[in-house]
VEXBATI-353560 format. One record per residue (C-alpha): residue in one letter; z, y, x. Coordinates in pm, 1 decimal, m for minus. Layout:
// VEXBATI-353560
@aa: A; z: Z; y: Y; x: X
...
***
This chain:
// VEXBATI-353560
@aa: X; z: m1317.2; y: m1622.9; x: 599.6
@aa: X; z: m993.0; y: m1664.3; x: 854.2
@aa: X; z: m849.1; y: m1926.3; x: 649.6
@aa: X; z: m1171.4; y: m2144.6; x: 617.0
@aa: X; z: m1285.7; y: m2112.3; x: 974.1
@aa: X; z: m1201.5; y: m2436.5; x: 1212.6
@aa: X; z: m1134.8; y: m2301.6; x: 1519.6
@aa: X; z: m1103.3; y: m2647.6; x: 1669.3
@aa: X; z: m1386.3; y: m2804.8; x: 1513.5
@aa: X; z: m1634.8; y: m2493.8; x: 1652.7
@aa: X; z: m1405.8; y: m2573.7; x: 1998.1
@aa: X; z: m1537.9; y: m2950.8; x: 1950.5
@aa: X; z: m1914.5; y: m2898.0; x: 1865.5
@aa: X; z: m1952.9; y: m2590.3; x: 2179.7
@aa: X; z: m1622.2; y: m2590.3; x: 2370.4
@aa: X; z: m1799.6; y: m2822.3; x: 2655.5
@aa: X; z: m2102.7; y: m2561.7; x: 2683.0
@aa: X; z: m1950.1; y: m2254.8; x: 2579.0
@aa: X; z: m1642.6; y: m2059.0; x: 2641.6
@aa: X; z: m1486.0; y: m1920.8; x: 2366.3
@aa: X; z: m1368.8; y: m1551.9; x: 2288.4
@aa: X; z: m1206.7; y: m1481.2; x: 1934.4
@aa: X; z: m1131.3; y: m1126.6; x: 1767.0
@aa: X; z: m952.3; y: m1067.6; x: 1439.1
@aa: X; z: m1122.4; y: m743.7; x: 1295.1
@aa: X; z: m1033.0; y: m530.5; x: 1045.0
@aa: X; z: m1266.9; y: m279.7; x: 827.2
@aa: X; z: m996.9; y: 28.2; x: 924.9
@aa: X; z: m1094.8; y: m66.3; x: 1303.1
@aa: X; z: m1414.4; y: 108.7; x: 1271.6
@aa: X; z: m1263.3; y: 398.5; x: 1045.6
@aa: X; z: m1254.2; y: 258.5; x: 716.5
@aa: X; z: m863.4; y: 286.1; x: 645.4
@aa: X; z: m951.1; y: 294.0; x: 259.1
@aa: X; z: m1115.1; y: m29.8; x: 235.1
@aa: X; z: m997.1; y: m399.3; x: 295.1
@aa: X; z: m1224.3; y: m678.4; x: 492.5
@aa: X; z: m1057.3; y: m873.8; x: 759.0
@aa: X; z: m1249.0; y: m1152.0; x: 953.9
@aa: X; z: m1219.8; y: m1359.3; x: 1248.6
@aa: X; z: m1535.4; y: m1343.0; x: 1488.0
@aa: X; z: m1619.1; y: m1616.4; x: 1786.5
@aa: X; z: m1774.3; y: m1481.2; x: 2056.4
@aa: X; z: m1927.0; y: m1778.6; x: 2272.6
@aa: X; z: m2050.8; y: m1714.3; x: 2611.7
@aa: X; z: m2243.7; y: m1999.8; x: 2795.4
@aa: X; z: m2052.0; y: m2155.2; x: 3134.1
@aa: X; z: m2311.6; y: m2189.5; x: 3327.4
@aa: X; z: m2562.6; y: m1876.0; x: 3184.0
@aa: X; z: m2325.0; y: m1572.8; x: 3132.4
@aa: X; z: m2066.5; y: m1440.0; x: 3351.8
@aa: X; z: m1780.9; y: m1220.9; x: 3188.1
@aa: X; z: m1751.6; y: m857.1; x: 3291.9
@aa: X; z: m1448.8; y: m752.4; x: 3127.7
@aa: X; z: m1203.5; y: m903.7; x: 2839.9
@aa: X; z: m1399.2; y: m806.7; x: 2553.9
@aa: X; z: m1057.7; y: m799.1; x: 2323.3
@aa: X; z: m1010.6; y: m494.2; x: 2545.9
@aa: X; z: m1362.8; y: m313.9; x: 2480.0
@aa: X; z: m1312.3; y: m363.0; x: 2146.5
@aa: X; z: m939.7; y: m233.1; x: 2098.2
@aa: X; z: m1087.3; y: 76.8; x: 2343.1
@aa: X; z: m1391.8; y: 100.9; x: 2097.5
@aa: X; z: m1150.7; y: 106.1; x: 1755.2
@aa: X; z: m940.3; y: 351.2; x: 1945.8
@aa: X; z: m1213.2; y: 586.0; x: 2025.4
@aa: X; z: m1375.0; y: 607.7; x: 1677.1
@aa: X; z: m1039.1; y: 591.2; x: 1453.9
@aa: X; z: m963.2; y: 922.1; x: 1670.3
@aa: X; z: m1230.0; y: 1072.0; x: 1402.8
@aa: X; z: m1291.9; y: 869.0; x: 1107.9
@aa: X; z: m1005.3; y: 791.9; x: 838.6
@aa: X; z: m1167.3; y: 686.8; x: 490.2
@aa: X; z: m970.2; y: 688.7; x: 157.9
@aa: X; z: m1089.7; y: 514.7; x: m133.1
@aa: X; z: m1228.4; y: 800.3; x: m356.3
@aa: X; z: m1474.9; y: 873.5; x: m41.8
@aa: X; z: m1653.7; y: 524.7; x: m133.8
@aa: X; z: m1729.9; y: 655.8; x: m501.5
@aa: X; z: m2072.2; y: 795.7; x: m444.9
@aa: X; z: m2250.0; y: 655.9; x: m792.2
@aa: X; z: m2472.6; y: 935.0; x: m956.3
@aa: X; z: m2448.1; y: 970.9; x: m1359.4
@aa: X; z: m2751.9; y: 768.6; x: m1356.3
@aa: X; z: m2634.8; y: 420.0; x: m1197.2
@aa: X; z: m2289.6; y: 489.0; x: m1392.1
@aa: X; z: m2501.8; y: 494.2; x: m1693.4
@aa: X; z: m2748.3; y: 193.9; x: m1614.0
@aa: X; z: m2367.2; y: 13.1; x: m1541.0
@aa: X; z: m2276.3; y: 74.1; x: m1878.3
@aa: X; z: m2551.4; y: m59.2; x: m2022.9
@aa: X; z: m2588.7; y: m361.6; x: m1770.8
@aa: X; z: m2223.0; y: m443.0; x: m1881.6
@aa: X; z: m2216.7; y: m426.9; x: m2260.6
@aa: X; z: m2525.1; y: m624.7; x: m2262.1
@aa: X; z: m2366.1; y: m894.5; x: m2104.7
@aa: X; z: m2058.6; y: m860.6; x: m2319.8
@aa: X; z: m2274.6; y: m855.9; x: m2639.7
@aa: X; z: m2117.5; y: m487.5; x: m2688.7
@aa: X; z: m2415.7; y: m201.4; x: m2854.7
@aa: X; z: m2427.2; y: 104.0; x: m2667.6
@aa: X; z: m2354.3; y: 355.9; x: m2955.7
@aa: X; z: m2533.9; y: 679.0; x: m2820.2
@aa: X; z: m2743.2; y: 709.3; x: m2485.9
@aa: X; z: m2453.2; y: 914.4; x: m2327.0
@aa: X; z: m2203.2; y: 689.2; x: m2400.4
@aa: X; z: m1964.5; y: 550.2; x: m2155.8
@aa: X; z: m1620.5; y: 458.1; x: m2235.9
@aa: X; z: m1623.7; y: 144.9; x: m2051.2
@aa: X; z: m1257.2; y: 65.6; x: m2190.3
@aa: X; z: m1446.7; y: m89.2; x: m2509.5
@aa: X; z: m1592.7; y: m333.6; x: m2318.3
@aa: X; z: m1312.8; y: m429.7; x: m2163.4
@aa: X; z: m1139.9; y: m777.6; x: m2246.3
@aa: X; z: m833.3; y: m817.7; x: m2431.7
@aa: X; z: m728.7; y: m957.8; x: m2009.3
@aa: X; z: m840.4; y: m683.6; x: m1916.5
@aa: X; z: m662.0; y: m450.0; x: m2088.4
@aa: X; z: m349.8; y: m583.6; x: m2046.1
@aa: X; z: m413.4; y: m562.1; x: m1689.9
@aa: X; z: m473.2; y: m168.9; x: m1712.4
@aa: X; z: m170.1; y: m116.6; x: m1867.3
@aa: X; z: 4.8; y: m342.0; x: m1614.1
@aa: X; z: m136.1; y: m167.3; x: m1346.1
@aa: X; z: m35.1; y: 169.1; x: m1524.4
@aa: X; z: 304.1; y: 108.5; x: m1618.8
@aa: X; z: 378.4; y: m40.4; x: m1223.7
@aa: X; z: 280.9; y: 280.7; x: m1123.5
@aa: X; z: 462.2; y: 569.9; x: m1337.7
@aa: X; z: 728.8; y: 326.5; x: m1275.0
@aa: X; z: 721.3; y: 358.0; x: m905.0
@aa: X; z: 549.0; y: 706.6; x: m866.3
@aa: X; z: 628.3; y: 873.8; x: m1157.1
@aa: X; z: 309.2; y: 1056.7; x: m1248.1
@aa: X; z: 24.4; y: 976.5; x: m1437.5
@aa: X; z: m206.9; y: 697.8; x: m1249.1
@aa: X; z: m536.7; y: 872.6; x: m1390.3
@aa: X; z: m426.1; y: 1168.8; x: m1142.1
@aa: X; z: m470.0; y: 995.0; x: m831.7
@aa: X; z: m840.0; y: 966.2; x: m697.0
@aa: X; z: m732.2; y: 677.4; x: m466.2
@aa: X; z: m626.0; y: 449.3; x: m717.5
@aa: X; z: m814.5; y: 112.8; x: m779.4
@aa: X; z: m720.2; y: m197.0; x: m954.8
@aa: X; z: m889.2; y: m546.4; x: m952.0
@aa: X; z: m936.5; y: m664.7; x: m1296.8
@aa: X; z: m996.3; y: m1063.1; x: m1178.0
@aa: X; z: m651.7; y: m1091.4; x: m1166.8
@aa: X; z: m350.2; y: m1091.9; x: m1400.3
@aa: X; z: m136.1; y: m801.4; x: m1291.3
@aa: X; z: 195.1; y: m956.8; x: m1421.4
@aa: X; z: 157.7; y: m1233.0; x: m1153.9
@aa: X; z: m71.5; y: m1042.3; x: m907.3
@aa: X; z: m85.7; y: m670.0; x: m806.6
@aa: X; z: m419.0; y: m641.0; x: m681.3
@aa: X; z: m458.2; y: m267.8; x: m648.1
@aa: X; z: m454.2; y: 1.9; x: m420.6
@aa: X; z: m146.1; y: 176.2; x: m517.8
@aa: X; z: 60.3; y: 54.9; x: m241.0
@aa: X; z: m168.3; y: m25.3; x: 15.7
@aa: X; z: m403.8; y: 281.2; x: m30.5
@aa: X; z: m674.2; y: 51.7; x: 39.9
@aa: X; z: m965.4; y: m80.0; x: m231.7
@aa: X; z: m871.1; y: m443.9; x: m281.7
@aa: X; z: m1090.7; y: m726.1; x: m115.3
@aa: X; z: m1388.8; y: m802.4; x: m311.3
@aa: X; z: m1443.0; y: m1180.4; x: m407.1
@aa: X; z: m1750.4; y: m1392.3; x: m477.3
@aa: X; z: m1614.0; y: m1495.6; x: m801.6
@aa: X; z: m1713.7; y: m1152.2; x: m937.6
@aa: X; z: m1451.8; y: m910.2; x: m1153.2
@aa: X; z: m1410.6; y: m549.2; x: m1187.1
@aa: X; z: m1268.7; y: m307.8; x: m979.2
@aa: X; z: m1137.7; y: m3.7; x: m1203.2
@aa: X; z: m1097.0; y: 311.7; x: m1082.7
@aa: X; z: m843.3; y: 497.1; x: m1250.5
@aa: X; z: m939.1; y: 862.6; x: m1214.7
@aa: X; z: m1268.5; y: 833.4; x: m1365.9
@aa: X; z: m1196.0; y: 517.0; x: m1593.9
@aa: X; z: m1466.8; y: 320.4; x: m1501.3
@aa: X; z: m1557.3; y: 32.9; x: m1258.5
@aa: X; z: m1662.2; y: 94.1; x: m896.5
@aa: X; z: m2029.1; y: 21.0; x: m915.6
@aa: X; z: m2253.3; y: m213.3; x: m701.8
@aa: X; z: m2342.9; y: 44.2; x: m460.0
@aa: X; z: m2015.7; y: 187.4; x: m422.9
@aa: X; z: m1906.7; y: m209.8; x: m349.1
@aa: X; z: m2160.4; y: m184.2; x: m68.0
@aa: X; z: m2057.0; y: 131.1; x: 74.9
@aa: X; z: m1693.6; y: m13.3; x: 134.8
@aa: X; z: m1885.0; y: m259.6; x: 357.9
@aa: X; z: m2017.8; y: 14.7; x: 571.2
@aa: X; z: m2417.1; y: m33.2; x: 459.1
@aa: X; z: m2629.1; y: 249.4; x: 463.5
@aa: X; z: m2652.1; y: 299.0; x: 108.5
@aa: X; z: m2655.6; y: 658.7; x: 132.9
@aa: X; z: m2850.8; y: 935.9; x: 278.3
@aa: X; z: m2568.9; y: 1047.1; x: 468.3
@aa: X; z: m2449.2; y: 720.4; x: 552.2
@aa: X; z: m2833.4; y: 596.4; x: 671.7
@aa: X; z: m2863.9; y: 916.3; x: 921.0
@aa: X; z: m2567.6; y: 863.5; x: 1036.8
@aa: X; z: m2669.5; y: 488.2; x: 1188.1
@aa: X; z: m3032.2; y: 623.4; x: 1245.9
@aa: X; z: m3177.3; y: 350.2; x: 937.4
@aa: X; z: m3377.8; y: 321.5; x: 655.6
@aa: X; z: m3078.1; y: 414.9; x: 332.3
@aa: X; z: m3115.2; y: 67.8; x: 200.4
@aa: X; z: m3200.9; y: 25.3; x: m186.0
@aa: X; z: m2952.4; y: m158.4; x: m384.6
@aa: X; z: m3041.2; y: m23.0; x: m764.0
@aa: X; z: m3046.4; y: m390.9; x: m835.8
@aa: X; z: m2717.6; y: m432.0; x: m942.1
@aa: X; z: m2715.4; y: m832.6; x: m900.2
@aa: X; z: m2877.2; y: m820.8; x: m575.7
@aa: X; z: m2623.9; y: m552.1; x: m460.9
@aa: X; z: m2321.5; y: m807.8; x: m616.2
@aa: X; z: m2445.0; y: m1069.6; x: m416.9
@aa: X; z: m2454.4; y: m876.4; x: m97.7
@aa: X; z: m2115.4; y: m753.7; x: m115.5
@aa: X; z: m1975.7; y: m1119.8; x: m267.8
@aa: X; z: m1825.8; y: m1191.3; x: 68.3
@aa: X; z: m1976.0; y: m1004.1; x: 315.6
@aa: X; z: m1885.4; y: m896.9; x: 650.2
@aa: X; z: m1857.0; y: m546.0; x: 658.2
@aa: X; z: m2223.7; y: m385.8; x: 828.9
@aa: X; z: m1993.9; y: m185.9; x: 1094.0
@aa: X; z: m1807.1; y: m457.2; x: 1200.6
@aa: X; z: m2049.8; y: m691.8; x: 1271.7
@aa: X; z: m2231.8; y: m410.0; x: 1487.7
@aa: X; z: m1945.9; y: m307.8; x: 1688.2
@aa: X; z: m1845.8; y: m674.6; x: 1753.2
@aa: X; z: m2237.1; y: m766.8; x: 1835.3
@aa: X; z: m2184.5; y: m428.2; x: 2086.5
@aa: X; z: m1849.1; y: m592.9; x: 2282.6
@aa: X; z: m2054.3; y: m915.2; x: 2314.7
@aa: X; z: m2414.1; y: m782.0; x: 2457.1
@aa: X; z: m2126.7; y: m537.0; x: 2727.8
@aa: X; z: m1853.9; y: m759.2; x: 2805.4
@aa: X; z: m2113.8; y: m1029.4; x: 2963.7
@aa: X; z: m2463.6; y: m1079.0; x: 3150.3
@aa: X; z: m2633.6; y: m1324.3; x: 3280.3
@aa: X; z: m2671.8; y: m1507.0; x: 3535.2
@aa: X; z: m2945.3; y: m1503.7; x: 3815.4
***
């Protein structure tokens, strides 16, 4: 993360071999305007190995310029859970919150919500007839982060447009127009991994599985988002070469 990252201790350990190239990204650089992941990235290039071909803050600002010229995400495009994984959340959740599933079809995920939580919904619901004046459930963008206490922190999309930052510590992210949590692989598709057909073919990859819905929490915990880390991988391997 940007605020845990020592700059000058990285400087220390490398600066004497390496020179160093730094790059604040953001997810909506690569397109993804409807999700939230900002990281600072350290390119080092070797003194006496590489030689720099062009400022590589500049390949990747031309980069970001070229693909947010077609790609604008929201946060409803990110909800790609089939009735099956929606149901197999259900069930993962009110086992873990000692709640019986009453009928095979059920899935009002409200009941297995804390008493928090709750309060936190209607928080997040009353902050937002009160600014927007219509009913929250009508809006496909809106998420809210249930971690949190809304009273003290609004962690939601309302104003931002953008699905909060996910966090290690776990929590769930509601999404009002369905009233239900974002799922594991909808967590991973905010991070840009293939975790769809269309999203697989569209990098040329295997889709990757993530019906595990621990493994997939884990993943997206505090992960770098998949695009980022390629396009910042791409400015490094074209902004130097090396030497004879």
């Amino acid at each position: 993360m940007m605020q845990g990252l020592r700059l000058e201790m990285i400087r220390f350990l490398f600066g004497i071999y390496y020179y160093m190239y730094t790059l604040v990204c953001g997810v909506e650089d690569q397109g993804h305007d409807g999700s939230s992941r900002t990281r600072l990235y350290v390119i080092l290039a070797h003194r006496n190995k590489t030689v720099k071909l062009v400022d590589p803050f500049k390949v990747y600002c031309a980069i970001s310029k070229a693909i947010r010229c077609h790609v604008c995400t929201k946060p409803s495009d990110y909800m790609i859970s089939t009735e099956v994984e929606i149901q197999q959340m259900y069930s993962e959740l009110a086992s873990v919150r000692k709640k019986g599933v009453k009928r095979v079809l059920d899935s009002d995920f409200t009941r297995l919500l804390s008493e928090r939580e709750l309060d936190c919904l209607q928080g997040a619901r009353s902050e937002y007839v009160k600014r927007f004046k219509k009913n929250p459930e009508d809006d496909d963008d809106l998420l809210v982060f249930l971690g949190d206490t809304f009273s003290k922190r609004q962690t939601w999309s309302g104003v931002s447009r953008r699905i909060p930052t996910f966090r290690t510590g776990g929590g769930l992210m509601w999404w009002f127009a369905a009233q239900r949590p974002m799922t594991p692989r909808e967590r991973l598709a905010t991070l840009a991994f293939p975790v769809s057909s269309g999203y697989a073919d569209s990098m040329s990859v295997p889709e990757l599985p993530c019906r595990d819905s621990k493994r997939a929490a884990s993943i997206a915990g505090n992960s770098m988002s998949f695009a980022t880390v390629m396009i910042v991988q791409l400015v490094a391997l074209v902004s130097f070469k090396q030497t004879n």
